[in-house]
C-alpha positions in Angstrom: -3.4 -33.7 10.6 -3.5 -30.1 10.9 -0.7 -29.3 9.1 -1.1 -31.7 6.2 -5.1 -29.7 6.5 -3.3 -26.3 6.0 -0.7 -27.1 3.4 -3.7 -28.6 1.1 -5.7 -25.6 1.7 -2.9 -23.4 0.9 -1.7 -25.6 -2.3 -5.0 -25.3 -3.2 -5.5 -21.7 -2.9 -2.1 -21.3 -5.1 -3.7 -23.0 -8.2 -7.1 -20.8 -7.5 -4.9 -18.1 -8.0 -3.1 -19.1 -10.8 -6.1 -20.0 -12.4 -7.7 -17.0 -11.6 -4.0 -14.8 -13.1 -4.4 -16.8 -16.1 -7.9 -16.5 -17.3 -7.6 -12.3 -16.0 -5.1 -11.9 -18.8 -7.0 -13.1 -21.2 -9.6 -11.5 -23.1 -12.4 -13.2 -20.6 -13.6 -11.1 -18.1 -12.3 -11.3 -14.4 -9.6 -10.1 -11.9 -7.1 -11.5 -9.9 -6.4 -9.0 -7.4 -9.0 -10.0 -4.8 -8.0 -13.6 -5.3 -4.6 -12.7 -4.1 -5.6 -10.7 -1.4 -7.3 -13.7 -0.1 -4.8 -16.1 -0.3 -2.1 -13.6 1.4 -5.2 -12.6 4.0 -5.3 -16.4 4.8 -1.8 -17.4 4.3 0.7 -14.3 4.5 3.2 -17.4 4.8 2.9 -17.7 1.0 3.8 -14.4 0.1 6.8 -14.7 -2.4 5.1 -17.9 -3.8 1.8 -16.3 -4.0 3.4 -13.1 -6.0 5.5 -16.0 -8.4 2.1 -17.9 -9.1 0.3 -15.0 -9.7 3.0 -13.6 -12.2 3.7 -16.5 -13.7 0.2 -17.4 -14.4 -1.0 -13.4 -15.1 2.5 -13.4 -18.0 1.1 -16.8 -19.6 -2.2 -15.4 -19.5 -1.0 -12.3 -21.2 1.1 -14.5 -23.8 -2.0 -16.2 -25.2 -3.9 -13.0 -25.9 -0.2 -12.1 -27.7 -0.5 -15.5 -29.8 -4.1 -14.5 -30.3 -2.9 -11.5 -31.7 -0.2 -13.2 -33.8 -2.7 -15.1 -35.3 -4.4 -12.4 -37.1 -4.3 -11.6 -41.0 -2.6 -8.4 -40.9 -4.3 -6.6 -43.6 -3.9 -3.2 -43.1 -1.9 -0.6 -40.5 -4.1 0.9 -37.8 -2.7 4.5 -36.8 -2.6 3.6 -32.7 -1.0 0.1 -33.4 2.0 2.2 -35.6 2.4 3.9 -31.8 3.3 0.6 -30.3 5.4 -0.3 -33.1 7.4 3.0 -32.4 7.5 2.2 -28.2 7.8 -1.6 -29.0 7.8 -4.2 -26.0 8.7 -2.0 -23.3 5.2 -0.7 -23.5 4.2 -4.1 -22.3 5.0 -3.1 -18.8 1.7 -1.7 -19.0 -0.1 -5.1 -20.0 -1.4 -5.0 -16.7 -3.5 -1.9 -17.0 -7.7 -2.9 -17.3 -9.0 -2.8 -20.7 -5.8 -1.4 -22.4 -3.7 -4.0 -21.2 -5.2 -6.9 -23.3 -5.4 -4.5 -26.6 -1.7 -4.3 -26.0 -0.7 -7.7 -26.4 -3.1 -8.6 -29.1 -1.4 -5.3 -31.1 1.8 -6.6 -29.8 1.3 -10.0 -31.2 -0.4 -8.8 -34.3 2.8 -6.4 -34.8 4.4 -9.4 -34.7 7.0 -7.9 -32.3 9.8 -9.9 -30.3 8.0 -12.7 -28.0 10.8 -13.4 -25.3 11.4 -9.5 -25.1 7.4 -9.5 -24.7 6.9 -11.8 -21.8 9.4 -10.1 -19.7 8.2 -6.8 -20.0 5.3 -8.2 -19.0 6.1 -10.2 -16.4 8.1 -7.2 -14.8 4.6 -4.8 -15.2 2.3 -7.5 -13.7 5.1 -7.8 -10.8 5.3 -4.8 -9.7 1.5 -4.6 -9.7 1.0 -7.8 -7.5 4.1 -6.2 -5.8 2.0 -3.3 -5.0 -1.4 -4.9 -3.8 1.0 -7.1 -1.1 2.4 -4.2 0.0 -1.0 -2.3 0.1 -2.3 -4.7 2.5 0.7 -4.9 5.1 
């Protein structure tokens, strides 16, 4: 019984998390980070899967503020969206940066800019950033 105990508080803890990625991508308020350090505090068994979740749900997070963006009547230039223009979807490897990081997927989608190219680069940012806290804490 302990073992079916453990698995449902992990599986649990692994939505909490991607919840938690999700909504921190968006343009609500609210961070992930601590969430994960939790759930690797209390299960470092889930590592990879914790690091996938948190991704996964941090990238899909980051693609609705994008569609957001897309949205948008674009009815005139703004000189500091032209500069993503020029750096195009690379530049979404910073999409995980606080504050900035959400004005650069709105812009992106706004610009209108390549959507597959836009959730890898952003998925590879918010990676290496998860990457990094795991590794800060072993």
């Amino acid at each position: 019984m302990d073992a079916l105990t453990g698995w449902i508080s992990s599986d649990l803890s692994l939505w909490g998390l991607f919840i938690s990625s999700f909504f921190a991508a968006t343009l609500l308020p609210g961070g992930s980070e601590a969430v994960l350090f939790g759930v690797l505090k209390a299960y470092p068994e889930t590592l990879w899967t914790a690091l996938l979740i948190a991704t996964i749900g941090n990238t899909l997070g980051g693609m609705v503020t994008f569609g957001m963006g897309w949205l948008l009547p674009q009815t005139q230039q703004l000189k500091h969206v032209e500069k993503l223009r020029r750096y195009g979807t690379p530049a979404l490897l910073l999409a995980w940066v606080p504050l900035i990081g959400d004005a650069l997927c709105l812009a992106a989608g706004w610009l209108r800019l390549n959507p597959w190219q836009a959730a890898l680069f952003m998925a590879i940012g918010k990676l290496a950033r998860y990457g990094l806290i795991a590794l800060a804490m072993s």
